[in-house]
BATI-405542 format. One record per residue (C-alpha): x, y, z. Coordinates in Angstrom, 2 decimals. Layout:
BEGIN
<r xx="X" yy="Y" zz="Z"/>
...
END
This chain:
BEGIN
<r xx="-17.97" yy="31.40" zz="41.68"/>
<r xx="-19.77" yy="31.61" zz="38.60"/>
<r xx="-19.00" yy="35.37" zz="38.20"/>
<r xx="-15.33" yy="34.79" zz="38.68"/>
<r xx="-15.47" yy="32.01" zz="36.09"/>
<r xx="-17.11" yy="34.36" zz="33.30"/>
<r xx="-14.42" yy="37.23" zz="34.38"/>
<r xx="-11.87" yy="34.64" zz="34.07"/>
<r xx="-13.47" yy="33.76" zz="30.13"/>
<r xx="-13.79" yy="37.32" zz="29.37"/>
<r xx="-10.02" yy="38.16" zz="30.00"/>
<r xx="-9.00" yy="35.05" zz="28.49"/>
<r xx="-11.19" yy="36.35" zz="25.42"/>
<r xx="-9.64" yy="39.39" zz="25.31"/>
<r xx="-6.44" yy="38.20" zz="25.58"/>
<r xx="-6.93" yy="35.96" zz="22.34"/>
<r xx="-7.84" yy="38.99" zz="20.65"/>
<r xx="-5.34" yy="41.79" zz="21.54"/>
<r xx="-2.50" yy="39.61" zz="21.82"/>
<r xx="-2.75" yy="36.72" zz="19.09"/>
<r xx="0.79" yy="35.26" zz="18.99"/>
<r xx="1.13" yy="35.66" zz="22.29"/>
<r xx="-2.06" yy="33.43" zz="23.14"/>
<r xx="-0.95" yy="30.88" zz="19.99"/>
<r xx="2.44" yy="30.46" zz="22.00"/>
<r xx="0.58" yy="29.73" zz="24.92"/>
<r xx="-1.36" yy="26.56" zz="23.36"/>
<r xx="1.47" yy="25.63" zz="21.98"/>
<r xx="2.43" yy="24.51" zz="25.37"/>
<r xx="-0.62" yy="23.35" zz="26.73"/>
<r xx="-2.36" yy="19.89" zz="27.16"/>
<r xx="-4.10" yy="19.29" zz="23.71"/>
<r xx="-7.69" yy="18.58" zz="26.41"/>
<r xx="-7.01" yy="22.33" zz="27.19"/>
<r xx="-6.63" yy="23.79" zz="23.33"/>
<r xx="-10.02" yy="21.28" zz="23.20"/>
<r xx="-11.78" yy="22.93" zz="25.57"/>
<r xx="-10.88" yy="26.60" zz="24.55"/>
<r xx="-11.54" yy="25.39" zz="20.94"/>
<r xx="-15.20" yy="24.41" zz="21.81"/>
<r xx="-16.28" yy="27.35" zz="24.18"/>
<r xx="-14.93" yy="30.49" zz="21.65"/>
<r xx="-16.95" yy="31.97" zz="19.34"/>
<r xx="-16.56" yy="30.12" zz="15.65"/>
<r xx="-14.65" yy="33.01" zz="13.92"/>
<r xx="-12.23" yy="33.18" zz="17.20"/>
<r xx="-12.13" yy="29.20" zz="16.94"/>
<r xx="-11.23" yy="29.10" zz="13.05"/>
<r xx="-8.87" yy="31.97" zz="13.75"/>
<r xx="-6.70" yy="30.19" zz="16.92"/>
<r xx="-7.16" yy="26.55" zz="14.95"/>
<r xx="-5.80" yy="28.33" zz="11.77"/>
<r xx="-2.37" yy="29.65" zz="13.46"/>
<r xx="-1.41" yy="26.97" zz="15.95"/>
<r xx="0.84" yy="24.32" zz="14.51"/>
<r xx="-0.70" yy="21.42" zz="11.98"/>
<r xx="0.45" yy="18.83" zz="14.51"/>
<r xx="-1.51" yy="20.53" zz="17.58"/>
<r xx="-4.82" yy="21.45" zz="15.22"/>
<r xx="-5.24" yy="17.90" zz="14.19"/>
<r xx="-4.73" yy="16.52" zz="17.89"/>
<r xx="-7.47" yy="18.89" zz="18.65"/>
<r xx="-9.60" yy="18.99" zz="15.35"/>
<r xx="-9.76" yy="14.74" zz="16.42"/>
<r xx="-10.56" yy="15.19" zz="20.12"/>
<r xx="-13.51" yy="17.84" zz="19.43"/>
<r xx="-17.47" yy="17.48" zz="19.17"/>
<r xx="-19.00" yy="17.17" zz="16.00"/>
<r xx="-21.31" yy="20.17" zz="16.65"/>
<r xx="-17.81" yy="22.47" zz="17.27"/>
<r xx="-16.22" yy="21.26" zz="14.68"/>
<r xx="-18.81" yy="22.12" zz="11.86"/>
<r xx="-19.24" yy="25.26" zz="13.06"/>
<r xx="-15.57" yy="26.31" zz="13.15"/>
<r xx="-14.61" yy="24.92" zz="9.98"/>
<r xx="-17.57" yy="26.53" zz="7.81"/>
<r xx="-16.01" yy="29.89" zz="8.60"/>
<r xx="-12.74" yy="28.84" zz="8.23"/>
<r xx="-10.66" yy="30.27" zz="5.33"/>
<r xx="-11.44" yy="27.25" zz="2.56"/>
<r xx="-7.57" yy="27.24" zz="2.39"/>
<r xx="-6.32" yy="26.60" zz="5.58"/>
<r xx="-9.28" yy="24.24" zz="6.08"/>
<r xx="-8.27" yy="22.09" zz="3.09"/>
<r xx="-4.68" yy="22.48" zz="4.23"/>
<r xx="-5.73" yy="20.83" zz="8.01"/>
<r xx="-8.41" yy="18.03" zz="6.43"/>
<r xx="-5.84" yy="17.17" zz="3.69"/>
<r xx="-3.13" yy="16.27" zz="6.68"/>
<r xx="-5.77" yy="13.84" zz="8.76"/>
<r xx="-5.88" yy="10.18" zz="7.75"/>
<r xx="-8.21" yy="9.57" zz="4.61"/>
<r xx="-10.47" yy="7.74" zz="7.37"/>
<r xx="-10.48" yy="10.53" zz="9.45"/>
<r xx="-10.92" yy="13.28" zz="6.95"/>
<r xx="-13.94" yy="11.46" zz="5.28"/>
<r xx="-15.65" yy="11.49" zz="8.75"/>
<r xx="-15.07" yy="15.10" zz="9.06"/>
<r xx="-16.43" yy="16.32" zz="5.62"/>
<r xx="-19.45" yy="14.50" zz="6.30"/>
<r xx="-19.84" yy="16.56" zz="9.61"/>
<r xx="-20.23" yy="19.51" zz="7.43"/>
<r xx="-22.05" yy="21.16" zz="4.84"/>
<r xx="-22.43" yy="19.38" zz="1.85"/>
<r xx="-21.85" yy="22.78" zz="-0.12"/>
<r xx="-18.54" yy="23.16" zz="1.50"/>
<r xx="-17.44" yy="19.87" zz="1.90"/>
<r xx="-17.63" yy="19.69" zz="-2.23"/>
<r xx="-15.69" yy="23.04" zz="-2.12"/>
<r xx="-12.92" yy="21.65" zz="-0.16"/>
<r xx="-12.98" yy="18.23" zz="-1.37"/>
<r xx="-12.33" yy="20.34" zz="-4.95"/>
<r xx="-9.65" yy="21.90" zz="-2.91"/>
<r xx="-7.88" yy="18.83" zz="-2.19"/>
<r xx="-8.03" yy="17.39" zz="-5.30"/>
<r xx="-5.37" yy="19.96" zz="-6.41"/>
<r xx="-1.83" yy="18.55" zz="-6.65"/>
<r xx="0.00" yy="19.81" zz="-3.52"/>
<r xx="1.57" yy="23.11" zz="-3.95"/>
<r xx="0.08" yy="24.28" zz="-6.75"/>
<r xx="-2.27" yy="27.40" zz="-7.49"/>
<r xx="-5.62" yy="25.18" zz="-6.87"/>
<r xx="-3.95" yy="24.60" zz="-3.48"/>
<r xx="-3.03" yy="27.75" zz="-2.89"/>
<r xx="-6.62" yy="30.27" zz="-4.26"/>
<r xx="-9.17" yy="31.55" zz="-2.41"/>
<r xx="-12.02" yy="29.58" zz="-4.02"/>
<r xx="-15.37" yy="32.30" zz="-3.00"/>
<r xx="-13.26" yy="35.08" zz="-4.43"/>
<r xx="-15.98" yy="37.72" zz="-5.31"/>
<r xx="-16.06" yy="39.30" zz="-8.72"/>
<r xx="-18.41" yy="42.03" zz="-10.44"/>
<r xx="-19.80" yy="41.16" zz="-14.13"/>
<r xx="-18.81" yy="44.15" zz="-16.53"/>
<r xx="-21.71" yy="44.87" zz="-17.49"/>
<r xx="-22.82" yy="46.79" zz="-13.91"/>
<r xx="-22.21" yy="50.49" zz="-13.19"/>
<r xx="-19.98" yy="52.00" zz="-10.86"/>
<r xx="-22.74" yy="53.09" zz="-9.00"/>
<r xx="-24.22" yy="49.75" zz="-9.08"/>
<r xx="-20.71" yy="48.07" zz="-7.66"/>
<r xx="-19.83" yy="49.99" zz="-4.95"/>
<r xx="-23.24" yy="49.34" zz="-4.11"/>
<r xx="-22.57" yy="45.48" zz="-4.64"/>
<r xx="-19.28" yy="45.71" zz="-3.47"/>
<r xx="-20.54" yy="46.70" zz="0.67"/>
<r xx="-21.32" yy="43.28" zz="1.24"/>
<r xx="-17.02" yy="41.92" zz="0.02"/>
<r xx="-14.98" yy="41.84" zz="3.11"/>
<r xx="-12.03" yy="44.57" zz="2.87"/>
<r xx="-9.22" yy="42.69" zz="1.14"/>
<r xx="-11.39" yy="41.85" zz="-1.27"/>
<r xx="-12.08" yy="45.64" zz="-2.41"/>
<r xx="-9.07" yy="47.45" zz="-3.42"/>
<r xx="-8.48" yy="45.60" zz="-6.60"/>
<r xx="-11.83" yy="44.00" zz="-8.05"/>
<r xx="-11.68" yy="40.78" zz="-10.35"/>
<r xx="-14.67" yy="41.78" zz="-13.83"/>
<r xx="-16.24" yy="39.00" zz="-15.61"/>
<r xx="-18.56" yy="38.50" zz="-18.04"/>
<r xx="-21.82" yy="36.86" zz="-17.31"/>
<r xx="-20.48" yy="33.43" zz="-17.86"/>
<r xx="-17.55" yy="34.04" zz="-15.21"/>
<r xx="-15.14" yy="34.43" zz="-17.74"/>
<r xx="-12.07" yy="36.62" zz="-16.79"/>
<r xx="-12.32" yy="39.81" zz="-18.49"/>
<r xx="-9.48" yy="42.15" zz="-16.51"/>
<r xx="-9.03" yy="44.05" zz="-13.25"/>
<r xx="-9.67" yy="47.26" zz="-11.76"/>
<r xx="-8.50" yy="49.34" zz="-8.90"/>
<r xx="-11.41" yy="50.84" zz="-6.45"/>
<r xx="-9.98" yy="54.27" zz="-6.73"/>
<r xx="-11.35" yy="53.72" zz="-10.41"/>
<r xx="-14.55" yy="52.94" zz="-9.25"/>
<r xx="-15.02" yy="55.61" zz="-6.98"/>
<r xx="-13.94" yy="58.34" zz="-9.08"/>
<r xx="-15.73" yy="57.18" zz="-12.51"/>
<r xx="-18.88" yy="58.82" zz="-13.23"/>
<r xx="-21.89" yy="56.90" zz="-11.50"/>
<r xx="-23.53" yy="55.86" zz="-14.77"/>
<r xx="-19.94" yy="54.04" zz="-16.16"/>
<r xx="-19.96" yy="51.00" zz="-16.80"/>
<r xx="-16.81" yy="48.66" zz="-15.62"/>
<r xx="-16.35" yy="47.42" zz="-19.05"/>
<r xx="-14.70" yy="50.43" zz="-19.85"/>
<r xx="-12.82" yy="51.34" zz="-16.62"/>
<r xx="-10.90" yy="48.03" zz="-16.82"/>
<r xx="-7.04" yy="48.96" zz="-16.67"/>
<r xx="-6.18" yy="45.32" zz="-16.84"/>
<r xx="-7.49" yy="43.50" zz="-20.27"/>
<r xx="-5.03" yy="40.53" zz="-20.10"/>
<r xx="-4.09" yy="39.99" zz="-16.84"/>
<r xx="-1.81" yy="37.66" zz="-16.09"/>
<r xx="-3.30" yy="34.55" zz="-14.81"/>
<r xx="-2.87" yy="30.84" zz="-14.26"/>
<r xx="-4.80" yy="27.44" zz="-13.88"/>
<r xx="-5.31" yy="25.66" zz="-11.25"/>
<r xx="-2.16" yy="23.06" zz="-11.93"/>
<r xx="0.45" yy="25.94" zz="-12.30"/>
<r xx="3.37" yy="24.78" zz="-9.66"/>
<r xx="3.57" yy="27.04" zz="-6.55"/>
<r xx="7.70" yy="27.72" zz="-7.68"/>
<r xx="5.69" yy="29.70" zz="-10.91"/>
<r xx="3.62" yy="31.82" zz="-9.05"/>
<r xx="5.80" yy="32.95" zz="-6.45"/>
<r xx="8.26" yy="33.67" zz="-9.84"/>
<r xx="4.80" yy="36.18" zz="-10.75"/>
<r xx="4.71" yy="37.50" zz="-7.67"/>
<r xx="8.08" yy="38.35" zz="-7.71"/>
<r xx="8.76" yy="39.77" zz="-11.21"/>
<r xx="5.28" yy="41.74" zz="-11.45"/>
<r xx="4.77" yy="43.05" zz="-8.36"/>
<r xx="1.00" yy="41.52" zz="-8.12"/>
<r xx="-1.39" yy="42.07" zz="-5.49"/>
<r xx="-3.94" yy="39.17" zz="-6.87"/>
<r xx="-3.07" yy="36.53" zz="-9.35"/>
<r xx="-6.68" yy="35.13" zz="-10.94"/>
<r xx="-6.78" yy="31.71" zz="-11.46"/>
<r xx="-8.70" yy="30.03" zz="-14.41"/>
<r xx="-10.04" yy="26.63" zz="-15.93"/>
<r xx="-9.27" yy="25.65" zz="-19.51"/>
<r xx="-11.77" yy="27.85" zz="-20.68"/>
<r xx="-11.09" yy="30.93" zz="-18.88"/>
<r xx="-13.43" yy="30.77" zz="-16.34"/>
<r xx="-12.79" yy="32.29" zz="-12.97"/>
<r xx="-12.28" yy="29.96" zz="-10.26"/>
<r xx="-10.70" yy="31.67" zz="-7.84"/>
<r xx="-7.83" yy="34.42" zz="-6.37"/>
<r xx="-4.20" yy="33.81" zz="-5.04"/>
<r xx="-3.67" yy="37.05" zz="-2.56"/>
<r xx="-0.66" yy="38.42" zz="-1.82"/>
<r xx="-0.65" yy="37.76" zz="1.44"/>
<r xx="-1.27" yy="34.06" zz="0.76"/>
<r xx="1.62" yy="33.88" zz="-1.18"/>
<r xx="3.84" yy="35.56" zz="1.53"/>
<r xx="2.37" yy="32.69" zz="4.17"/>
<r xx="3.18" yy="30.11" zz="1.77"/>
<r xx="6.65" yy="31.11" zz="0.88"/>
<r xx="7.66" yy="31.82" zz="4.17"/>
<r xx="6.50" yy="28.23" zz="5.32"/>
<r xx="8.04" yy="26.47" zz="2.50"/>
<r xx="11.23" yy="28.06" zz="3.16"/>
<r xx="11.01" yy="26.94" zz="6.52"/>
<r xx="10.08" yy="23.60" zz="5.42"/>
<r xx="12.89" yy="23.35" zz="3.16"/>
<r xx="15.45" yy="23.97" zz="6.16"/>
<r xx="14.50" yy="21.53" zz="8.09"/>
<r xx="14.06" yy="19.27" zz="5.06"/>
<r xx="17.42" yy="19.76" zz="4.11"/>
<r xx="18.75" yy="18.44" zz="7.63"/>
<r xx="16.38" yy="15.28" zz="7.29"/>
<r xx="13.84" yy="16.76" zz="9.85"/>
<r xx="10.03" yy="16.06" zz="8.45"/>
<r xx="8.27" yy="18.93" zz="7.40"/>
<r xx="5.30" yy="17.86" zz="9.83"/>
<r xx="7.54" yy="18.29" zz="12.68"/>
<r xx="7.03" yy="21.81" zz="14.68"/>
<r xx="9.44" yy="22.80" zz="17.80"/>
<r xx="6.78" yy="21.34" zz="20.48"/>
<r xx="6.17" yy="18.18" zz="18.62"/>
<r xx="6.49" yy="14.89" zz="20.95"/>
<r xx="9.84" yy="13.47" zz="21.49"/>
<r xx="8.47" yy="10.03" zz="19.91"/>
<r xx="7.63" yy="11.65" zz="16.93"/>
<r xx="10.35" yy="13.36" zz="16.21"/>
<r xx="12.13" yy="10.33" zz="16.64"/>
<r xx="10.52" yy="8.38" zz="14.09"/>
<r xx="10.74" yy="10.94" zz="11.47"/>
<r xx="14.37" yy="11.96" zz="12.26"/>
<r xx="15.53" yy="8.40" zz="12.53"/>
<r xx="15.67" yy="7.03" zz="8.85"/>
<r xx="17.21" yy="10.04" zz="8.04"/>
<r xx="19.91" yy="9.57" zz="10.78"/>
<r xx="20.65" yy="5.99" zz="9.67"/>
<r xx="21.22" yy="6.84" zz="6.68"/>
<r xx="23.82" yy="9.33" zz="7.64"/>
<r xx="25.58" yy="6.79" zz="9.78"/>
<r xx="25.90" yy="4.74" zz="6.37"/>
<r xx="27.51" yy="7.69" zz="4.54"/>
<r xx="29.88" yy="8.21" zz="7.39"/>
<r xx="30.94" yy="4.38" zz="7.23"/>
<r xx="31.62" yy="4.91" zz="3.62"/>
<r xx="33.59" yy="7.94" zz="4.06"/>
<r xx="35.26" yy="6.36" zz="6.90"/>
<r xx="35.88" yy="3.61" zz="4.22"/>
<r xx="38.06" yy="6.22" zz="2.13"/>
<r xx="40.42" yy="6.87" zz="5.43"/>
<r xx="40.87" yy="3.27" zz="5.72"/>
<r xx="42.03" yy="3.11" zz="2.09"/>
<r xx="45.67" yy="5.11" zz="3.52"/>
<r xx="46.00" yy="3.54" zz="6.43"/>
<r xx="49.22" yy="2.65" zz="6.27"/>
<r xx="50.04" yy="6.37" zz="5.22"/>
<r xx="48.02" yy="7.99" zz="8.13"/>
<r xx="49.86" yy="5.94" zz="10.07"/>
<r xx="53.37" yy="6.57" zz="9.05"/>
<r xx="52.81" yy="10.69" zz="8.85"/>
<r xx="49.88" yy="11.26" zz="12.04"/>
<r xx="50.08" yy="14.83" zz="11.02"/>
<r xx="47.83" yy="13.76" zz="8.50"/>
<r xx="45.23" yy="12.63" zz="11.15"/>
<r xx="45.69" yy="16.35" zz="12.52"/>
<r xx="44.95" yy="18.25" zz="9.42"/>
<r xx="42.10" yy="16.13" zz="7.62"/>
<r xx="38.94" yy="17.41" zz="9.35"/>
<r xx="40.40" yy="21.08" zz="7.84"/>
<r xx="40.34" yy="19.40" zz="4.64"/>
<r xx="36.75" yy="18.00" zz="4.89"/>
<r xx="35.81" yy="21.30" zz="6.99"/>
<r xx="36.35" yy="23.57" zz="3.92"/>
<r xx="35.09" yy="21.82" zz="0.85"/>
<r xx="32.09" yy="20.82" zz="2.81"/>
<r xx="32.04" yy="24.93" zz="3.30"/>
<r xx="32.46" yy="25.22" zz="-0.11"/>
<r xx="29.75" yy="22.90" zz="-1.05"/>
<r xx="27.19" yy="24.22" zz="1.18"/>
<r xx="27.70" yy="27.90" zz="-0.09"/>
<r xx="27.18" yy="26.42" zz="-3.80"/>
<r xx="23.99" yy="23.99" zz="-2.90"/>
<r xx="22.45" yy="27.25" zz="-1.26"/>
<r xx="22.82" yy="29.51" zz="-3.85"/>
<r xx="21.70" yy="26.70" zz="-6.69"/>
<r xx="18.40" yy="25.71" zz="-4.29"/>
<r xx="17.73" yy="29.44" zz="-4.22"/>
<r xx="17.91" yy="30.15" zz="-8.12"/>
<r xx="15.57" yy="27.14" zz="-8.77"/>
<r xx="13.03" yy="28.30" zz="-5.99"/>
<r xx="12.86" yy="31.62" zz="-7.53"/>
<r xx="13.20" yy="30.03" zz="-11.12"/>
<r xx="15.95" yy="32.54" zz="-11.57"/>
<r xx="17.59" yy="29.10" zz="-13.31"/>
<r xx="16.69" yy="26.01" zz="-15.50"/>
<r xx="18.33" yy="22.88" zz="-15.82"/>
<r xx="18.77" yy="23.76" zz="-19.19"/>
<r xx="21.41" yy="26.90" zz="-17.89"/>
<r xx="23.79" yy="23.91" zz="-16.17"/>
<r xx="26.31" yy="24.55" zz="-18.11"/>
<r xx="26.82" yy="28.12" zz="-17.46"/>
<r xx="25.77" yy="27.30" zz="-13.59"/>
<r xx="28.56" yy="24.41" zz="-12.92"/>
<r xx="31.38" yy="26.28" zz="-15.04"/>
<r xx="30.62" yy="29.14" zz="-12.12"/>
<r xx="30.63" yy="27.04" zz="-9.19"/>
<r xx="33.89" yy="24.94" zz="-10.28"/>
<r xx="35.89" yy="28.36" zz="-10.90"/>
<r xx="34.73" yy="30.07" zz="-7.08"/>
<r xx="35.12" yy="27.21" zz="-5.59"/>
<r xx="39.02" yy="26.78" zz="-7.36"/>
<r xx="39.56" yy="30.66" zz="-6.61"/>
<r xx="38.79" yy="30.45" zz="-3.13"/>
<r xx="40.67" yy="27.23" zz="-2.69"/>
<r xx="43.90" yy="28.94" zz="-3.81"/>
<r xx="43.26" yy="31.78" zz="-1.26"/>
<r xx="42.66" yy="29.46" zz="1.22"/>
<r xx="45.30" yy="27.20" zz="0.17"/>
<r xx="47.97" yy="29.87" zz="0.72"/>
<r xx="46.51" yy="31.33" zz="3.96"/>
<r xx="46.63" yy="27.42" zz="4.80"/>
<r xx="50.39" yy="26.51" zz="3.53"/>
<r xx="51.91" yy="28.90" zz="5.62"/>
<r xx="50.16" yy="27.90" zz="8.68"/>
<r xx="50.99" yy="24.33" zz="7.65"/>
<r xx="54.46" yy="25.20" zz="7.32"/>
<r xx="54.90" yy="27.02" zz="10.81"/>
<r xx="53.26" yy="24.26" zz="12.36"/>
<r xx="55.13" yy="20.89" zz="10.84"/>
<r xx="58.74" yy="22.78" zz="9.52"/>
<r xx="57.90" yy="20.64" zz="6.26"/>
<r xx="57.59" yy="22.33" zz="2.99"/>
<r xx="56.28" yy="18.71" zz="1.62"/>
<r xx="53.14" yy="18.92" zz="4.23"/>
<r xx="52.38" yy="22.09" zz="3.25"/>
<r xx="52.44" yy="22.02" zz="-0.47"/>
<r xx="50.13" yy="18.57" zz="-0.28"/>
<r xx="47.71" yy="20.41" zz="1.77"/>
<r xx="47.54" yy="23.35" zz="-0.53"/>
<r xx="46.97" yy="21.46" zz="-3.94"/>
<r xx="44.20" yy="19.37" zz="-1.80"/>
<r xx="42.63" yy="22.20" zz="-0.59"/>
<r xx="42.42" yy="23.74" zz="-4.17"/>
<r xx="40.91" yy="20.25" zz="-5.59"/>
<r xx="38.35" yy="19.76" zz="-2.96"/>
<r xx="36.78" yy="23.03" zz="-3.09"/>
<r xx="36.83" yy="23.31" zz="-6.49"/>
<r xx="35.17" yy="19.31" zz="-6.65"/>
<r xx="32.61" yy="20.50" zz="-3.68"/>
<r xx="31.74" yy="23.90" zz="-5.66"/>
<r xx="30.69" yy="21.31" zz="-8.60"/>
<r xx="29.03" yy="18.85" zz="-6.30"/>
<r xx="26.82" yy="21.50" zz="-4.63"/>
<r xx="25.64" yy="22.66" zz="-8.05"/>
<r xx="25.33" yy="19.46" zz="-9.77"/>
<r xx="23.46" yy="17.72" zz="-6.90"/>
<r xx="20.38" yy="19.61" zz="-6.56"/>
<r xx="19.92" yy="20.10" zz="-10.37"/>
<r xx="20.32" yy="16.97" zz="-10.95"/>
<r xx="17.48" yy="15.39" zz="-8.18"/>
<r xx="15.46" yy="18.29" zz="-10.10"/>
<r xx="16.12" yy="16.40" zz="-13.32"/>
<r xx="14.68" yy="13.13" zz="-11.87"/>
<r xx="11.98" yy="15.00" zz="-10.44"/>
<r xx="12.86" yy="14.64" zz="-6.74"/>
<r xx="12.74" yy="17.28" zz="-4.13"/>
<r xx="16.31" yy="18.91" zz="-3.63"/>
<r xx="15.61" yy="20.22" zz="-0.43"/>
<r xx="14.45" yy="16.59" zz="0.84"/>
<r xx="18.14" yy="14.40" zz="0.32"/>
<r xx="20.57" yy="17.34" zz="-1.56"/>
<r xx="22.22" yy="17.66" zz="1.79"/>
<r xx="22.96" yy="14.63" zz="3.02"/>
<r xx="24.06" yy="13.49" zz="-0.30"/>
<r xx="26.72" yy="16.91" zz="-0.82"/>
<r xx="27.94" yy="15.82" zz="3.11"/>
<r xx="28.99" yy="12.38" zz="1.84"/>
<r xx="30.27" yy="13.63" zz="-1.85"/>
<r xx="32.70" yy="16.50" zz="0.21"/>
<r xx="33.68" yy="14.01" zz="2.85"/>
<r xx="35.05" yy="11.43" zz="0.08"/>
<r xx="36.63" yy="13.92" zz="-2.00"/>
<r xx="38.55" yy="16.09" zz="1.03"/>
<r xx="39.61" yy="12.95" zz="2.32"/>
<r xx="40.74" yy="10.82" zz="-1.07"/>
<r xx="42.40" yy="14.30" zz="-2.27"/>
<r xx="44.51" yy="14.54" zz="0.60"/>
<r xx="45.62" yy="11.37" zz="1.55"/>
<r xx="45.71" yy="10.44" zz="-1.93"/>
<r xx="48.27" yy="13.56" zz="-2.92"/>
<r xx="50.14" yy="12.55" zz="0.57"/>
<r xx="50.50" yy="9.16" zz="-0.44"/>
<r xx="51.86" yy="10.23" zz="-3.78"/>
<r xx="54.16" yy="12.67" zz="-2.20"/>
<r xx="55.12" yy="10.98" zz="0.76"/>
<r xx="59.03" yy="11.34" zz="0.09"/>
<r xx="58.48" yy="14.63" zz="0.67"/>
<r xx="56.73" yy="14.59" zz="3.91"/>
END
């Protein structure tokens, strides 16, 4: 029995290994006693690994329900990162009982971590970033440079002997300088670009981006190096906040993860909801407004979800494009201007193509000329009016230094439902001798 128990922990090993995702889809689904268990038998480095990838939801569930002695021992070789990322998301209770559990070293390290403003470079480095004081040889630092893991090799971070940031240089300098060179004058890199540890995460992805960086140092006020933001970090972290915006932009929290519990995806999706049914009531207020019209021509009735249907289109495509030029800082507030002006004439220009393509059908379907024209000029003023709302929205919650992504949305929703609606019945009522 026993050997069939240590076969069964050796595949299971193995599987963890040669099939990551695989195995991390796996927990996902299991009993959080289960991902406890495995959690506690694996090796540390496996531990930190699986405990780094599952979702934040399951990793606290489990970081809560685990020994003390597991715990420690997983989260001291844990990238600092992702284990200031998982402490900063437990209760301030819970979190202080689980830096005292470890190290006193690290637990200073991370607690530095999470003193950071969220999303910004001090958030986002890799604090024990090696680098290799100028002064040493190339001999010396490959010699020195055996004991960095891999990814920290190919481009090396020089200092001077007070950790200030002097520059970078590639390995392939390194190895093909004469043995007795010093690194002070093999640096490529003299001012390389850097930032401190309150530069906003939007910044450095804009770096990233435009330079085509493989490391971004990151400094204090006087230069000194405090740590490295990799490439690969800033991949994770853009792909996750893009994912986060998504679902923040539908009113779904950005804790929530597909296999969350029903309950608590109910109580984070549920203000958001209500607040939804409110708008609707006040659109529905606008239809109530021409009544009395809506009732006398029910075609009306037919053809205003078309109405709402394409400036809330129109909208959307505008808000999308304006949340994507502020992510990649590819705009300011202080470019408005030239950003609604754009906006207000596509979204007029595609109302008149739409309007015609939408006349004529209007006009086979009712025989009335009146319908069709009404329709038309409403089409043209609501998508030009959503075009400006979709800009205007999120650039102005920038303004007033709210997230865009959290409430642009649901506010745009309301703002094309009110105008579709008031532009057509408003024109019908104006017009209805022509009906």
């Amino acid at each position: 029995m026993s050997d069939l128990r240590a076969l069964s922990h050796a595949l299971a090993d193995t599987y963890i290994d040669r099939f990551p995702q695989e195995a991390i889809d796996v927990l996902e689904s299991a009993p959080v006693p289960e991902v406890v268990q495995l959690l506690q038998t694996q090796p540390p480095e496996r531990g930190a690994r699986i405990l780094g990838r599952i979702s934040t939801a399951l990793a606290k569930s489990s970081l809560l329900q685990m020994k003390p002695d597991p715990v420690r021992k997983i989260l001291n070789v844990m990238d600092p990162v992702q284990a200031a990322l998982l402490l900063g998301s437990l209760d301030p209770k819970d979190r202080e009982l689980q830096l005292q559990n470890l190290d006193s070293g690290f637990a200073r390290e991370l607690n530095d971590l999470m003193s950071y403003p969220d999303a910004s470079a001090g958030r986002l480095m890799q604090p024990r970033a090696p680098s290799v004081p100028a002064r040493l040889t190339a001999r010396q630092t490959l010699k020195r440079i055996k004991r960095f893991s891999p990814r920290d090799t190919a481009v090396l971070v020089v200092t001077d002997d007070n950790g200030k940031l002097l520059g970078l240089i590639d390995l392939v300098d390194v190895v093909h300088a004469d043995p007795d060179t010093r690194l002070e004058s093999l640096v490529h890199i003299t001012t390389p670009v850097r930032v401190n540890a309150l530069t906003p995460r939007e910044e450095i992805i804009d770096l990233f981006s435009r330079l085509k960086l493989r490391i971004l140092p990151v400094v204090d006020f006087e230069d000194r190096l405090l740590g490295v933001i990799r490439q690969s970090t800033m991949i994770q972290a853009t792909q996750e906040e893009a994912a986060t915006d998504m679902q923040a932009m539908v009113g779904v929290s950005r804790d929530e993860r597909a296999l969350s519990s029903p309950l608590f995806a109910m109580r984070k999706r549920l203000p958001w909801l209500n607040i939804n049914l409110l708008t609707a009531f006040l659109a529905a207020s606008v239809v109530g407004v021409f009544e009395n019209t809506i009732a006398q021509f029910t075609a009306l009735a037919v053809l205003l979800p078309v109405v709402a249907g394409q400036s809330g289109n129109t909208g959307a495509q505008a808000l999308a494009v304006i949340m994507r030029g502020l992510a990649l800082r590819e705009i300011q507030i202080r470019h408005w201007q030239r950003v609604l002006l754009k906006e207000v004439l596509a979204g007029a220009l595609n109302g008149i193509a739409i309007a015609i393509v939408t006349g004529l059908g209007v006009m086979i379907w009712s025989q009335s000329a009146g319908l069709a024209m009404v329709i038309g000029v409403a089409m043209v003023i609501s998508m030009a009016l959503a075009g400006l709302s979709g800009a205007a929205i999120p650039l102005v919650l920038t303004r007033l230094g709210q997230d865009p992504a959290q409430s642009a949305s649901i506010i745009l929703t309301t703002v094309t439902d009110i105008v579709g609606f008031f532009s057509f019945l408003g024109l019908a009522t104006l017009f209805s001798t022509l009906l």
